[in-house]
N, C-alpha and C positions, 0 to 999 in steps of 0.2 A: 478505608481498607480494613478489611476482616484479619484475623488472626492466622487463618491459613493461608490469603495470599500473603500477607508480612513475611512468614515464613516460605511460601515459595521462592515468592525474589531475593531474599537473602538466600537461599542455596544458591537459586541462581548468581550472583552477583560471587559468591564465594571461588564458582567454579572457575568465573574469568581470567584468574591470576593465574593458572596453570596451564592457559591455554595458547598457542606461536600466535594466533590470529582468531578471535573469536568473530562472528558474521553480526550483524546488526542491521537489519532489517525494517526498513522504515516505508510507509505510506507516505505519500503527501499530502493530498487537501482533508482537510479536517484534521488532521495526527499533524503532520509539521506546521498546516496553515491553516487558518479558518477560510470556511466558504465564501465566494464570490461567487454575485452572479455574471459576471468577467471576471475571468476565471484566472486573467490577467493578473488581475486584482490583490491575488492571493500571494503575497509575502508571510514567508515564515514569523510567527510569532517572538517580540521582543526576547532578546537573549539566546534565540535558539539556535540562530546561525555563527552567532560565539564559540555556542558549547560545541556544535561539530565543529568548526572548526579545530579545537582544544583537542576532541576527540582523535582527530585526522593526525595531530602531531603527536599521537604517543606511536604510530609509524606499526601498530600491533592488530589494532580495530580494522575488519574489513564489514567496509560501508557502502551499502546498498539501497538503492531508491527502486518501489515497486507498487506503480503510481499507474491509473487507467487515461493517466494523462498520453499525449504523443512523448516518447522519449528527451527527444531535443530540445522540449521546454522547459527541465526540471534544471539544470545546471545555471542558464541564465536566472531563475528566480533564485537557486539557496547561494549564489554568487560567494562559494567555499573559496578558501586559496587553491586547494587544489580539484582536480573537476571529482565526480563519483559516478560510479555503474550506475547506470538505470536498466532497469525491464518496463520497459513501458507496453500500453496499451493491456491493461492486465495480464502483459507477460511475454504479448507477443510479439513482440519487439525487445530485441538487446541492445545496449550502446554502450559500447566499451568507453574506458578512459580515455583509449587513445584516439577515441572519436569514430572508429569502426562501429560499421552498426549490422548484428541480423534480425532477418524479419522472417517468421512463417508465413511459406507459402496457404494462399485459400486453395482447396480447389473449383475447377472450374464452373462448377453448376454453382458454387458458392456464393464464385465472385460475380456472376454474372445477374443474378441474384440481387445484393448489394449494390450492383450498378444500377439496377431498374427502379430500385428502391431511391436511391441517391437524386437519380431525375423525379423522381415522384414526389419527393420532400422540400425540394429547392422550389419547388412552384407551391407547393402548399402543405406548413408544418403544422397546422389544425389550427395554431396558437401556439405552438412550443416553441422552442428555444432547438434547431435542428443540428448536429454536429455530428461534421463527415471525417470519419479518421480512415486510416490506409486500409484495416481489416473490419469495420466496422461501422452500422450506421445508430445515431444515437438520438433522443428523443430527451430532453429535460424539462423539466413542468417548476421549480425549485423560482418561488417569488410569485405565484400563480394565487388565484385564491380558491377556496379547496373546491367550489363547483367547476373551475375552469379547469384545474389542475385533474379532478376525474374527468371529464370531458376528453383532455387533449390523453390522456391515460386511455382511454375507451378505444379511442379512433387509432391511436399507435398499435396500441394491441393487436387488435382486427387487422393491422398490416403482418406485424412482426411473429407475430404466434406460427400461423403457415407455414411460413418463409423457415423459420427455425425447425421446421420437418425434415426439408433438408439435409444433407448429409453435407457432415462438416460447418454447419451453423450452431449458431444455438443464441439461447434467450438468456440475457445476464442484465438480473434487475437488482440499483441502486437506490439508494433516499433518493424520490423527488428526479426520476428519470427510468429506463429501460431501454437494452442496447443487444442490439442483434449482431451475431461477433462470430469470428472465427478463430481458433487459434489457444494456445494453452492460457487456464487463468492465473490468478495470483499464488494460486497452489502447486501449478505445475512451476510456475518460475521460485517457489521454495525449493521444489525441491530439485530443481537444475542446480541451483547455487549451493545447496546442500551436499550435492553429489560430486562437488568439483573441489569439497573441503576434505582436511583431512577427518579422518574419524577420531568420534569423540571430541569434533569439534563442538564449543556451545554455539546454541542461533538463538535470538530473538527475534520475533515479527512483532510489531505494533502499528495497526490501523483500529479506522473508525467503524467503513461503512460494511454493510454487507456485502461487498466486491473482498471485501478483507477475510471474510470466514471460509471460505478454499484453504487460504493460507496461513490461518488459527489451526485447522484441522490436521492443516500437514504438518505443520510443527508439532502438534503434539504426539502424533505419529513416529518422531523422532528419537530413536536412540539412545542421541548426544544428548549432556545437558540444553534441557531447552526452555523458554519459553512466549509465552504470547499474551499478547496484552491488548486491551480493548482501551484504545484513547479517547473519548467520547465525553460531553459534556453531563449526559445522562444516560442511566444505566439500561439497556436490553439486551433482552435473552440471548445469548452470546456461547461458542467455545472456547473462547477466550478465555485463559486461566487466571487475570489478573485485569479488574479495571481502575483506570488513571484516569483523572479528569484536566484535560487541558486548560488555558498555558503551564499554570503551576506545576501541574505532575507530570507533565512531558519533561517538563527544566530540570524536576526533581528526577526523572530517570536519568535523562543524561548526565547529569552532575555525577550519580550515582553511577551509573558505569563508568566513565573518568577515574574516579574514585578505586572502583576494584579493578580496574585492569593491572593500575598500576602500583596494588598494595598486595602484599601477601593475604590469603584467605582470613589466617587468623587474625591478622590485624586490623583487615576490613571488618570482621565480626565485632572486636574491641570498640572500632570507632561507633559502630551502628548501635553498641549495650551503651555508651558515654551518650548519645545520641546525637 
């Protein structure tokens, strides 16, 4: 960590004590879990489901999951005491606490689109790894070896590229996959949540992959105290104003927001000069 993010996060972290409810914005696979290839697989890293929990009970922290996962898989994996928003499918999909859920509409040349696509992949995924979500069809190459992995990359393309001409599509590419989607992404679901805060509320976002930089952008486009953090084991080019390298520095974030929510500014400053 450079001298100028040091000094970012501590503003940041300064500002949380003055705030009814600050937002905290979280990815999941790769930022709360490491990659699976069952995807299943993927339990939050040692410690981490402590510290939100910790977090959940200062009753001040509003906590958000904003995961390209389906909605309804994220609460049974972080298994909180209490359940947490999600915006899944990179956004297009909401699931309240109370288990209510919205979903954007596709429109109809979209979905229908998506449908031809869906029978077209179930009979033959080139080699990949094919996954059908409500607004979206998805191609994963991740465990491939890199000539199979261009390969199945090549032939998806030639599907999806067209298809995202389309009105109301579009082409949203990850590490080790590419997904043809409809619907707001991680940036429009920043800034839903943003817009239903009060002002001059602080936000954090912190993800890994490239589905994550929508929603770097829109944070810093922000206002409020804010900011955005790239959790990643290694470093690229990023808008991200701050990167963190998992497990360690995710723990060390969370700690650290626990830490300022519940201490006055200057006191938090003290603790972090004692170190």
């Amino acid at each position: 960590m450079n001298q100028r993010e040091a000094e970012k996060l501590e503003d940041f972290f300064c500002s949380l004590n003055d705030a009814e409810a600050p937002l905290l914005l979280l990815d999941y696979d790769g930022t709360l879990a490491d990659f699976r290839i069952n995807r299943f697989d993927a339990r939050p890293w040692a410690g981490v489901r402590e510290l939100l929990a910790l977090i959940q009970k200062d009753n001040r922290t509003r906590l958000f999951i904003v995961t390209g996962r389906p909605a309804g898989e994220i609460n049974p994996m972080l298994q909180l005491p209490e359940p947490v928003e999600v915006w899944g499918l990179h956004g297009a999909e909401r699931l309240f606490i109370d288990g209510s859920r919205e979903m954007q509409e596709a429109p109809p040349e979209a979905r229908d689109k998506l449908n031809e696509l869906r029978t077209q992949l179930r009979l033959d995924a080139f080699g990949g790894l094919f996954e059908d979500k409500p607004n979206a069809v998805v191609m994963h190459w991740r465990g491939h070896t890199p000539r199979q992995a261009r390969q199945i990359e090549q032939k998806t393309r030639s599907l999806f590229e067209p298809a995202a001409l389309l009105s109301g599509l579009s082409l949203l590419e990850f590490e080790a996959g590419v997904e043809l989607r409809v619907g707001r992404d991680k940036g429009g679901a920043v800034e839903a949540i943003v817009e239903q805060a009060e002002p001059r509320t602080p936000v954090v976002y912190v993800g890994d992959d490239l589905t994550d930089e929508s929603a770097f952008c829109a944070v810093n486009r922000m206002p409020h105290p804010h900011l955005s953090v790239l959790m990643r084991r290694t470093w690229r080019q990023t808008a991200a104003e701050v990167w963190l390298q998992p497990p360690d520095g995710l723990r060390w974030f969370l700690r650290e927001w626990e830490k300022a929510v519940n201490r006055p500014g200057e006191e938090y400053r003290r603790l972090l000069a004692a170190g």
